[in-house]
C-alpha positions, 0 to 999 in steps of 0.5 A: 574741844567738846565739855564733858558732863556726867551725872551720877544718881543714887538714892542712897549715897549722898551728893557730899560722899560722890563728890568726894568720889569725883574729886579723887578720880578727877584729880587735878582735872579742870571740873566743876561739881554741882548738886542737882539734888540729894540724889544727884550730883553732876560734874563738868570736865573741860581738857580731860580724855573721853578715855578717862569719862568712860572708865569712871562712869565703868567704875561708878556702874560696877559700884552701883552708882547710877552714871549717864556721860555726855560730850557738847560744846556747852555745859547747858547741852552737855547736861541736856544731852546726859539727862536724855539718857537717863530718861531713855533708860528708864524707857528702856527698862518698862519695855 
């Protein structure tokens, strides 16, 4: 079974209030939350359906809540995996 991993970026929501967001989407879920920085807030999900990753990173999007996702084996890969798009996005925008 793969780990999920999302990583939610907003300059001007604060860690506190997306992991109180996190929480209530992935209630009574297996996750665990960290802070990257003010801006950033990563969370990690073992035993849930892609199905609901993909609906709450659609959900954090439409908010305006910046939401990359990603699926590995190891919370390291997962989170190595999710920060590339990040990265491939903001390529993507200079283009």
């Amino acid at each position: 079974m793969s780990l999920g991993c999302m990583v939610l970026y907003h300059p001007l929501i604060s860690s506190y209030t997306k992991s109180l967001l996190l929480r209530s989407v992935f209630n009574n879920q297996r996750i665990e939350i960290e802070v990257l920085d003010k801006k950033t807030t990563i969370i990690y999900l073992e035993g849930v359906e892609k199905c609901q990753v993909w609906q709450a990173t659609m959900d954090f999007e439409s908010s305006g809540i910046q939401t990359v996702y990603a699926f590995e084996h190891t919370k390291e890969r997962a989170l190595e995996e999710a920060l590339k798009q990040f990265k491939t996005d903001k390529e993507n925008l200079t283009q």
